[in-house]
C-alpha positions as CSV (number, residue, x, y, z in Angstrom):
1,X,1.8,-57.4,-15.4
2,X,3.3,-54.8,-13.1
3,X,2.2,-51.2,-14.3
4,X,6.1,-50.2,-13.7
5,X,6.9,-53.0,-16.6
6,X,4.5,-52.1,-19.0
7,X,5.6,-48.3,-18.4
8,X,9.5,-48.9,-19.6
9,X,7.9,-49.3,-23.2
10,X,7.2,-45.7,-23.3
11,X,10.3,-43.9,-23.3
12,X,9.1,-40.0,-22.2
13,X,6.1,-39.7,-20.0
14,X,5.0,-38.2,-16.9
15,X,3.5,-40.6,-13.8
16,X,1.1,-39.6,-10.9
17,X,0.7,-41.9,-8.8
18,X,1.6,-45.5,-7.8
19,X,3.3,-47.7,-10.3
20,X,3.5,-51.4,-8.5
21,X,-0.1,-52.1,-9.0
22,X,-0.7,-54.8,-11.0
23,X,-2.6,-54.3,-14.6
24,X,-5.1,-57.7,-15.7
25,X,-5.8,-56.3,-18.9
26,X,-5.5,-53.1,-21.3
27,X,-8.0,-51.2,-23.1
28,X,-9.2,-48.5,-25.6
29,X,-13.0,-48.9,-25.3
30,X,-14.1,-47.9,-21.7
31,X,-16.8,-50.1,-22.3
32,X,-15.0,-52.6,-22.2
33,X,-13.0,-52.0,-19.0
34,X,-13.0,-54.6,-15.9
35,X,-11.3,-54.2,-12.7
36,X,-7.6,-53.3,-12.7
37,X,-7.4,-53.1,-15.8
38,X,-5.6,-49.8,-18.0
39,X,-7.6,-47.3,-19.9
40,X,-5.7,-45.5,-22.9
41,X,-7.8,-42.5,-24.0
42,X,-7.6,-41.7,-27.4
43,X,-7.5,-38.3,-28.6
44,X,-9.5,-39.5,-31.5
45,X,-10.8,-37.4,-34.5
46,X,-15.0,-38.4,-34.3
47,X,-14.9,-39.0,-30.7
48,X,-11.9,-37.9,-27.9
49,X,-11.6,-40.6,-25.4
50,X,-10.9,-38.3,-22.6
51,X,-14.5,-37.9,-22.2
52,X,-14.6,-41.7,-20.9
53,X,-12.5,-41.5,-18.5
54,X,-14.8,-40.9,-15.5
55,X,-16.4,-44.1,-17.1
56,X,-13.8,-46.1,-17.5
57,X,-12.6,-45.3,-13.6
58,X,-15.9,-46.0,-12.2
59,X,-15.7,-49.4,-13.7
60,X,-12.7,-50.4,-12.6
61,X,-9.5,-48.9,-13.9
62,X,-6.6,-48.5,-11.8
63,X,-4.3,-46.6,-14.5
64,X,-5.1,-44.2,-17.4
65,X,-3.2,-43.3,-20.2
66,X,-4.1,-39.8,-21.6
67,X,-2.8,-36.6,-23.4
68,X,-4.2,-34.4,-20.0
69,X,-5.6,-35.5,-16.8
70,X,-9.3,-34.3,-16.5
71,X,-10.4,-32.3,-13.7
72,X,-11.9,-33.4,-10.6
73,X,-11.5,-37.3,-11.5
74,X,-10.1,-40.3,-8.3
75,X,-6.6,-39.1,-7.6
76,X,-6.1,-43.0,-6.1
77,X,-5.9,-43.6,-9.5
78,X,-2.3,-43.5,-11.2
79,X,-2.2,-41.0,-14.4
80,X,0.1,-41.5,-17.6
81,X,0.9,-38.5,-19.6
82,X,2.0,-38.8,-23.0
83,X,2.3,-36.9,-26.3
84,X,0.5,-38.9,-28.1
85,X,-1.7,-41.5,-26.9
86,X,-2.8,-42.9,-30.4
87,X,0.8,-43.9,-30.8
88,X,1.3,-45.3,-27.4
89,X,-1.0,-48.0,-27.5
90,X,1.0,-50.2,-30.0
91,X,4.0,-50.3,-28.4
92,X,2.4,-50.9,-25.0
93,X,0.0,-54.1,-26.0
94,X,3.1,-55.5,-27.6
95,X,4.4,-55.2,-23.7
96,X,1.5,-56.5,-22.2
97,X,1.1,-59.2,-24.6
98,X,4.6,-60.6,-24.0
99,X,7.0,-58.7,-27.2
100,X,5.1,-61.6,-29.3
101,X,6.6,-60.6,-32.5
102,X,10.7,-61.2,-30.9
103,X,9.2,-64.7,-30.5
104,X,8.0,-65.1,-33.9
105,X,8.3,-64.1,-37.4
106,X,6.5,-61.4,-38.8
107,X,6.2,-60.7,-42.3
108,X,3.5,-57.9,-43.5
109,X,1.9,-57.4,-46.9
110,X,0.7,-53.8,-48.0
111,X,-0.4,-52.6,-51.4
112,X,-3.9,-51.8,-53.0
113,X,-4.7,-55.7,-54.5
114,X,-3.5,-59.0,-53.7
115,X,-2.6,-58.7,-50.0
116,X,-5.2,-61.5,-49.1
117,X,-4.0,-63.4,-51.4
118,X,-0.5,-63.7,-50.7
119,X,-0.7,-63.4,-47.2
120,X,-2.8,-66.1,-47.3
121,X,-0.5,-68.5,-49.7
122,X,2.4,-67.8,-47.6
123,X,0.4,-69.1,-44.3
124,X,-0.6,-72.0,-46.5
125,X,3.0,-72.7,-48.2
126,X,4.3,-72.5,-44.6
127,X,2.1,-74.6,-42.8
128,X,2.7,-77.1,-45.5
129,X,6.6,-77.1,-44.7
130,X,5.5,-78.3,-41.3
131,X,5.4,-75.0,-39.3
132,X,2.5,-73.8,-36.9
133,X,1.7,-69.9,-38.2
134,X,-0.7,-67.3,-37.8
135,X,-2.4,-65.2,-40.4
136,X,-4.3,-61.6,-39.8
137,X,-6.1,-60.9,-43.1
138,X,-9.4,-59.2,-44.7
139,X,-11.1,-62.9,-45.0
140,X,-10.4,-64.8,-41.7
141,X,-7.6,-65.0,-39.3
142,X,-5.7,-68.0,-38.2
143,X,-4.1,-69.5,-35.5
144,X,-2.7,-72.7,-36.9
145,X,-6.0,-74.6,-37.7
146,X,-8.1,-72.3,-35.8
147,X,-9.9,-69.9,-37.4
148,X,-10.8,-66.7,-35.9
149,X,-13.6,-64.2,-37.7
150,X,-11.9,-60.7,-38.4
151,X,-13.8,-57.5,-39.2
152,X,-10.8,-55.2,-40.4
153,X,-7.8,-55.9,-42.8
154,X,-5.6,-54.5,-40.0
155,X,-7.2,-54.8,-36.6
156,X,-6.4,-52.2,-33.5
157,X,-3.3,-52.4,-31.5
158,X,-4.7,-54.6,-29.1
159,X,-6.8,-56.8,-30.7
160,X,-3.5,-57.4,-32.6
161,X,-1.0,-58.0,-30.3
162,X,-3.5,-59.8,-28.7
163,X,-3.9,-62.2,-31.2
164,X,-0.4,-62.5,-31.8
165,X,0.3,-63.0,-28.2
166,X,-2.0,-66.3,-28.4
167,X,0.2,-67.2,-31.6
168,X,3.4,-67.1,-30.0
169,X,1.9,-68.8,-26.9
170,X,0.5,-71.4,-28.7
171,X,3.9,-72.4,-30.8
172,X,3.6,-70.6,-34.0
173,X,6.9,-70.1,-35.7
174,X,5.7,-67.4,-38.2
175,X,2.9,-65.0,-38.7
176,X,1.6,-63.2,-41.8
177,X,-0.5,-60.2,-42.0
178,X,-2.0,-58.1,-44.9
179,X,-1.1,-54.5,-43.2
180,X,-3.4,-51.6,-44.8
181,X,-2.7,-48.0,-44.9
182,X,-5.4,-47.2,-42.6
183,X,-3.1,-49.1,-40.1
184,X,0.3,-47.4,-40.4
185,X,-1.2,-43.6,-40.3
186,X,-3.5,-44.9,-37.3
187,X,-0.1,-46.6,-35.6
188,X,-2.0,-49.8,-35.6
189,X,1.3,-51.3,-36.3
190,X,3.4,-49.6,-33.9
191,X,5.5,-51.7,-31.8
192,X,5.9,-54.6,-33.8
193,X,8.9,-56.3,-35.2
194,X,8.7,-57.2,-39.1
195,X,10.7,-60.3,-40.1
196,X,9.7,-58.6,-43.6
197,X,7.9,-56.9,-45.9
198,X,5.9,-57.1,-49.6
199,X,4.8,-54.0,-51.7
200,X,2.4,-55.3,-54.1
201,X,1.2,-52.6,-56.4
202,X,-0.7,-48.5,-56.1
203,X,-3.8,-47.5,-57.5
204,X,-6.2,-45.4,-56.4
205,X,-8.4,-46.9,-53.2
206,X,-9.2,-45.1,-49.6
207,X,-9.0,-41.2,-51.1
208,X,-12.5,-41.2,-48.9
209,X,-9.7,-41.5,-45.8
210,X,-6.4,-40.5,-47.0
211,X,-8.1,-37.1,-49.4
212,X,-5.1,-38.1,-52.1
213,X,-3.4,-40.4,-53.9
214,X,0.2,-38.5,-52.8
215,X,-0.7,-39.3,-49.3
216,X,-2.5,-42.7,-49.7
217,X,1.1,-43.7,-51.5
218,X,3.1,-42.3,-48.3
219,X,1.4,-44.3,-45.6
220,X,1.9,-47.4,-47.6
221,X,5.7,-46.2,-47.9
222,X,5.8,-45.9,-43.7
223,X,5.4,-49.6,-43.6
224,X,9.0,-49.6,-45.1
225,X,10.6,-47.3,-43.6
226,X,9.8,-48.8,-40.3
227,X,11.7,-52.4,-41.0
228,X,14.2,-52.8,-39.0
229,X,18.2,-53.8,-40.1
230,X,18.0,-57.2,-40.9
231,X,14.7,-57.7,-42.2
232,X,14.3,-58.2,-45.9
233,X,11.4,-56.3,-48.2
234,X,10.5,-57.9,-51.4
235,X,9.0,-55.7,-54.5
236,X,6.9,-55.4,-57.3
237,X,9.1,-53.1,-59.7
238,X,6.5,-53.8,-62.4
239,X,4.6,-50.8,-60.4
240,X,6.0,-47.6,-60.8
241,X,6.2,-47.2,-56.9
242,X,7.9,-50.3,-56.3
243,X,11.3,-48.2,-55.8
244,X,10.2,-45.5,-54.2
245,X,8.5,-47.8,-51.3
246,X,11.9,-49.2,-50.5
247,X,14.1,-46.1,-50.9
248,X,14.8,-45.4,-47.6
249,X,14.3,-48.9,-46.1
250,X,17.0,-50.2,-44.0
251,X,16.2,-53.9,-44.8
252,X,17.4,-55.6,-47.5
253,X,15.8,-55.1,-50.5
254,X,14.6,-57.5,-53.5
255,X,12.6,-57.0,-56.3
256,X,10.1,-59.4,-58.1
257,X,8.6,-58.9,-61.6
258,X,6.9,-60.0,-64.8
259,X,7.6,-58.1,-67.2
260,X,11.5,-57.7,-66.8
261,X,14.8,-58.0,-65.2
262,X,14.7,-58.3,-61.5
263,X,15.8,-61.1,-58.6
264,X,12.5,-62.7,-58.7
265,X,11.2,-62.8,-62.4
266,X,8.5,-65.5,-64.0
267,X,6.7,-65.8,-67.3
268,X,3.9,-67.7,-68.3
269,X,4.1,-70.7,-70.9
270,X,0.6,-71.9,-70.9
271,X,-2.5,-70.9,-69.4
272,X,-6.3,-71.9,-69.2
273,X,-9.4,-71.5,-66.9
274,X,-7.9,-74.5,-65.3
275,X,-4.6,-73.2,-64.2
276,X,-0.9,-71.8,-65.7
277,X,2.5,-73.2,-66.5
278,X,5.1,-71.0,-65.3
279,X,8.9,-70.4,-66.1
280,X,9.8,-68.9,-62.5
281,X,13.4,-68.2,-62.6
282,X,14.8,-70.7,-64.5
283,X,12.3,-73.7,-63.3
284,X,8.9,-74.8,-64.5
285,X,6.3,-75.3,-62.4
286,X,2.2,-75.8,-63.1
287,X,0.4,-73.8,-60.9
288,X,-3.8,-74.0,-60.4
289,X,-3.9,-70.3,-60.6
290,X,-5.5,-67.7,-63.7
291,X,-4.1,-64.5,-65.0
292,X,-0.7,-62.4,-64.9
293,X,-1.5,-60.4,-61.6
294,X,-1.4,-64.3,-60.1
295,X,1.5,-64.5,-61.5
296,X,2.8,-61.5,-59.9
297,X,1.1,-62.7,-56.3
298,X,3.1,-66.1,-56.5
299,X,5.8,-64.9,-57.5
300,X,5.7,-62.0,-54.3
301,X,5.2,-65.7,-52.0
302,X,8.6,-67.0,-53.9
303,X,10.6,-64.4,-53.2
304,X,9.6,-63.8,-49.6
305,X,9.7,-67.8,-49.0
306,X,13.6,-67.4,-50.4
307,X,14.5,-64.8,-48.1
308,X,13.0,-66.6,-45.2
309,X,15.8,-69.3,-46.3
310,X,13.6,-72.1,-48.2
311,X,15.1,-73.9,-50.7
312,X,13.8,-72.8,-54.8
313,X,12.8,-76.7,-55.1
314,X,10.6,-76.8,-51.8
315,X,8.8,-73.5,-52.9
316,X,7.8,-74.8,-56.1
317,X,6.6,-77.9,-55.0
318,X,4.5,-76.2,-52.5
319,X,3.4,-73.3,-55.1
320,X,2.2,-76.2,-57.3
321,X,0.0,-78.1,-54.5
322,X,-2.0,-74.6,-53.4
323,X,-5.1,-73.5,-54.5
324,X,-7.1,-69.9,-55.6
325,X,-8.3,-67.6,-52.1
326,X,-11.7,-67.4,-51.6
327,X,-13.4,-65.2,-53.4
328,X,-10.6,-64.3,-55.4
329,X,-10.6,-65.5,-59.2
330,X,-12.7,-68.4,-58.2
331,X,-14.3,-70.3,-61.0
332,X,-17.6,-72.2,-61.1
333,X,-18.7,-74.1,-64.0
334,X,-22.4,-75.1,-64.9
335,X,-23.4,-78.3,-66.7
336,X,-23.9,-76.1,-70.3
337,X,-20.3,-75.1,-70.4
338,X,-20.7,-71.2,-69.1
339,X,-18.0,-70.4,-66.2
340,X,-18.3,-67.8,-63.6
341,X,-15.7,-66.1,-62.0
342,X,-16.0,-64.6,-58.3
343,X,-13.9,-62.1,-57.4
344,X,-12.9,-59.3,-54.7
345,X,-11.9,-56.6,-57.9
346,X,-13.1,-53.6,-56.0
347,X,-11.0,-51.4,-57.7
348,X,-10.7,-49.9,-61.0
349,X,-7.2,-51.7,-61.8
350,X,-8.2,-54.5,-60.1
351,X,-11.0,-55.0,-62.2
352,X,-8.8,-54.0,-65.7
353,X,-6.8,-57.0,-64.3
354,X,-9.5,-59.6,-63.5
355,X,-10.8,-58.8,-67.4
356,X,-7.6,-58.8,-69.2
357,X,-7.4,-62.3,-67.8
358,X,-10.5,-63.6,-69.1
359,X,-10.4,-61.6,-72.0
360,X,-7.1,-63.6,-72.7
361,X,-8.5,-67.0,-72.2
362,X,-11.8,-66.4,-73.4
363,X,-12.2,-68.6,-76.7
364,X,-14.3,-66.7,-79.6
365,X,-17.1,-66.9,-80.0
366,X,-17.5,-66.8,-76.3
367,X,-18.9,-63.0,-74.7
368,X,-17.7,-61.6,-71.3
369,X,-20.3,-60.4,-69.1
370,X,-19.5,-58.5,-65.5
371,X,-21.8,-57.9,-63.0
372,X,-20.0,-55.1,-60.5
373,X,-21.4,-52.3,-58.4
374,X,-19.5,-50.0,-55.8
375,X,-19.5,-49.5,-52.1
376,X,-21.3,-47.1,-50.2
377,X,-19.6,-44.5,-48.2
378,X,-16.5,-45.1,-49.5
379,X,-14.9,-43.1,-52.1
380,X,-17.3,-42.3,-54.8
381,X,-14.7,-40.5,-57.7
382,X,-13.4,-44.5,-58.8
383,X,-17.3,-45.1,-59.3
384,X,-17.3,-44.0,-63.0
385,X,-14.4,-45.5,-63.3
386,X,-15.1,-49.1,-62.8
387,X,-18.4,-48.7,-65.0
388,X,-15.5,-47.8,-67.3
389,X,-13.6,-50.6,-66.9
390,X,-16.2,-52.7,-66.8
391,X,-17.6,-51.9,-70.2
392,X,-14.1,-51.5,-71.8
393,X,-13.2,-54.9,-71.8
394,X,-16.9,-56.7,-71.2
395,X,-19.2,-57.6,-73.8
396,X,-22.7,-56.8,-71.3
397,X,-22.4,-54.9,-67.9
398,X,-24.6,-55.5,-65.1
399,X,-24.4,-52.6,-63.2
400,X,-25.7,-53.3,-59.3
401,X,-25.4,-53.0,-55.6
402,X,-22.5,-53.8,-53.6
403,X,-22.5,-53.0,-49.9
404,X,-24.6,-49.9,-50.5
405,X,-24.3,-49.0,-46.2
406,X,-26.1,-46.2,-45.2
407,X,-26.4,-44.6,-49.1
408,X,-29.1,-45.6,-51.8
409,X,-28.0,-48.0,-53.6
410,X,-29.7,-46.3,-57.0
411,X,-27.7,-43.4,-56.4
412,X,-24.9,-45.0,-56.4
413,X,-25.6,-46.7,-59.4
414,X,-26.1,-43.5,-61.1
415,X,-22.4,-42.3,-60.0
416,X,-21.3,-45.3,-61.8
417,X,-23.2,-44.6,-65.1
418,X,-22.3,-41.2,-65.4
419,X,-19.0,-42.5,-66.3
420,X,-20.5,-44.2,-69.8
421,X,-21.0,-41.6,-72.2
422,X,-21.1,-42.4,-76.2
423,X,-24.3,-44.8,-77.0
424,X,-22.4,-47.5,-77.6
425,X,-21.0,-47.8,-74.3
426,X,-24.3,-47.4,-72.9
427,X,-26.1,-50.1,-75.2
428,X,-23.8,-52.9,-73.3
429,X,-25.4,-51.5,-70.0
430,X,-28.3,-52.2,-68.2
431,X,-28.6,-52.3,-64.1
432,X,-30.8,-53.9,-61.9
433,X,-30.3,-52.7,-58.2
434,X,-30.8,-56.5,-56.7
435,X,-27.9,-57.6,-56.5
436,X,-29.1,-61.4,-56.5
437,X,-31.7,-60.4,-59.7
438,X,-28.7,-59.7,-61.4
439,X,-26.3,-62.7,-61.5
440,X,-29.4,-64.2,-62.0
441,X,-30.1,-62.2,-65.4
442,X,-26.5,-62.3,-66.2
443,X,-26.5,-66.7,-65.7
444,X,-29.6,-66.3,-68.2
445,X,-28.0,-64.3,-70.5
446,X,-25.0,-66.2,-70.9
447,X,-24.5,-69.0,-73.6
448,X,-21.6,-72.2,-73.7
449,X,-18.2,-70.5,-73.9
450,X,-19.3,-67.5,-72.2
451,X,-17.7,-66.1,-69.1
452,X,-19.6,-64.2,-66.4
453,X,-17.4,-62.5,-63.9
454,X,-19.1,-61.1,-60.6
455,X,-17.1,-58.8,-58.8
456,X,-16.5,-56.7,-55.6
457,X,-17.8,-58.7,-52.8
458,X,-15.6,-62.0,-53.8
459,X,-15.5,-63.9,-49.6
460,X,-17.9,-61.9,-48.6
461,X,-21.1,-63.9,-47.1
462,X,-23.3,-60.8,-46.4
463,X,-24.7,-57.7,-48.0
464,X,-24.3,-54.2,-45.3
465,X,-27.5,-52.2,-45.8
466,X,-28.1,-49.4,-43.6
467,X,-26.0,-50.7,-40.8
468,X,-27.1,-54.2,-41.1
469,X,-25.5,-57.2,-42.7
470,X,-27.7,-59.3,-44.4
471,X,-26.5,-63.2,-45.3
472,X,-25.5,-62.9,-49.0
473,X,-22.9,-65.0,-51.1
474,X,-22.4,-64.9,-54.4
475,X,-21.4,-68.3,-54.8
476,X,-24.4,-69.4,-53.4
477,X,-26.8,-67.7,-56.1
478,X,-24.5,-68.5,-58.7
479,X,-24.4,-72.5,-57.9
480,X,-28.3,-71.9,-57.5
481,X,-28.6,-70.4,-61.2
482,X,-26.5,-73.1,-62.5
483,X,-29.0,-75.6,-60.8
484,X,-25.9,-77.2,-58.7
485,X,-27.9,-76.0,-55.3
């Protein structure tokens, strides 16, 4: 693309130098950077990319975006002045990348839990009316039948754009994508053009980033406030932010719910580890999924499917053919009767959710026993918590690792049990810091009828230990405890 293109994305700016060269590729990482290609330099908070710049010349770049042009660098080399370089790279890749998102429809999915899941039901339910699509989420993402590994739930601008460049190429009518907070204060998302947007639910997650819950809730809200007129944004009202996400949105709003009025409501008539019959507005429909937050994630995929135009009939014929995520409220059964249950919960309410459901099914005599730990480096105030959860609603807790990273995994342990006070509590508890050791114990503990729930890694095949990921899938040790290896 001609530099003098890609430059009419970026309405205020100041240009040295030549703007008819031609630009083969753009870039954040100088490492990355081949000849004629563009170099943005981002004014980062750990590590300001100006510094690269000499770099990033010598290997080959013939244009640099930056915030100040560094002393004594190539003048042959055209300069881009901007504001905010952070905030320019969005709306620039989506240039470079061909304005994918005009050619395709976009719909994003924020909130704390359940973003994989119905992003990922909404790819399915789509591609099962006949359409190619695209999904960017936390697990994998997709290009029609072609998966692509991910390593973020939002990935950078140009990785992005990038991706949904090759969608649109490649004939894909829509695209979903989970969209985290992370990504709307870091303007991941800038540039893009939503078809529509889902708000899921709030709880606490990411304070380690974000510092509070106020401001956590805000960048979630940004996601809204960006949709264009003419988009539509569907909500969970059954969360007490569900209004406030959409109060200044200029699409048009809809709200879903569960436990009262609203445009999109359902109730559940029967339910086992098996699946649930539903009542979703008016129609019954058997679903294989477990648990009211399900219920609140397919009926999120309804209401976005209807304001994409499908017909109630088609969407409940489709809802009724798709199957549980991976990793999220998937049950395993051994030959003796116990079940397992692997999920993602990595959240206080999550994991309050995840229990109620079992709690609800689980036939008496039958005991509930969790195996959870926390991850390292991440925020360490909801560790107590979900040792609190846990025990509340379990009959045995294993505490155990999670990804510890780079902290020890006992001491994160011990944030967890400092949240378990009265004797009681604590004579549920034990904890084993291998993380295998203990859905082992926890598959010998458990009796017929009982249900085990493992939680917080859910699709994840590895365990991160000081920088490294180790192969680990709690599946895999729970089909080998249950002799189905």
């Amino acid at each position: 693309m001609i530099l003098s293109e890609l430059l009419s994305t970026i309405p205020h700016c100041e240009v040295k130098g030549r703007t008819d060269i031609q630009i083969h590729d753009i870039q954040i990482d100088s490492r990355q950077i081949s000849e004629g290609d563009l170099f943005i330099a981002i004014a980062g908070t750990q590590v300001d990319g100006h510094r690269f710049i000499p770099t990033a010349i010598e290997s080959g770049a013939k244009a640099i975006v930056c915030q100040h042009i560094p002393e004594g660098v190539d003048q042959d080399v055209t300069f881009i002045v901007v504001n905010n370089t952070e905030a320019i790279v969005g709306p620039l890749a989506h240039t470079f990348f061909g304005k994918p998102t005009e050619k395709l429809d976009l719909v994003g999915v924020t909130g704390t839990n359940g973003k994989t899941t119905i992003a990922t039901l909404l790819f399915k339910l789509f591609s099962r009316f006949g359409y190619k699509c695209g999904l960017v989420s936390t697990v994998c993402n997709y290009i029609d039948n072609e998966a692509i590994p991910t390593s973020h739930t939002t990935p950078d601008p140009i990785t992005l754009n990038r991706l949904l460049g090759r969608m649109a190429d490649e004939g894909c009518r829509y695209a979903f994508m989970e969209v985290s907070s992370h990504s709307v204060v870091q303007h991941r998302i800038d540039g893009l053009v939503f078809r529509g947007g889902i708000f899921t639910n709030l709880t606490r997650d990411h304070l380690d980033y974000h510092k509070t819950f106020e401001a956590y809730r805000d960048a979630k809200k940004g996601f809204f406030d960006m949709l264009p007129k003419g988009s539509f944004a569907v909500t969970n009202v059954d969360d007490r932010n569900g209004s406030f996400m959409v109060q200044n949105s200029k699409a048009d709003c809809k709200t879903y719910s569960v436990r009262g009025l609203a445009d999109f409501h359902a109730r559940i008539l029967e339910e086992s580890f098996e699946g649930m019959t539903l009542d979703i507005c008016g129609r019954e429909v058997c679903v294989q999924f477990i648990g009211r937050f399900n219920v609140s994630n397919l009926l999120a995929v309804y209401g976005a499917a209807i304001c994409m135009g499908r017909s109630a009939e088609d969407v409940l014929v489709g809802l009724s053919t798709l199957r549980p995520v991976n990793g999220r409220f998937e049950t395993i059964r051994s030959n003796e009767g116990v079940t397992a249950i692997i999920d993602y919960a990595h959240t206080p309410d999550a994991l309050d959710n995840v229990l109620a459901t079992i709690n609800e099914i689980l036939k008496k005599p039958g005991n509930c026993i969790t195996v959870c730990g926390a991850g390292g480096n991440r925020d360490k105030g909801k560790r107590p918590l979900m040792a609190q959860s846990a025990v509340r609603a379990s009959n045995r807790v294993i505490i155990t690792s999670d990804n510890p990273r780079f902290e020890e995994p006992q001491a994160i342990i011990d944030d967890m049990l400092s949240g378990i006070s009265s004797p009681e509590d604590r004579s549920k508890v034990i904890s084993i810091v291998d993380r295998r050791e203990a859905i082992r114990t926890a598959c010998m503990m458990a009796q017929p009828g009982d249900v085990i729930l493992i939680a917080g890694k859910g699709h994840e095949d590895y365990q991160e230990i000081k920088g490294v990921k180790h192969h680990f899938d709690d599946h895999e040790i729970v089909r080998e405890a249950f002799g189905l290896a």
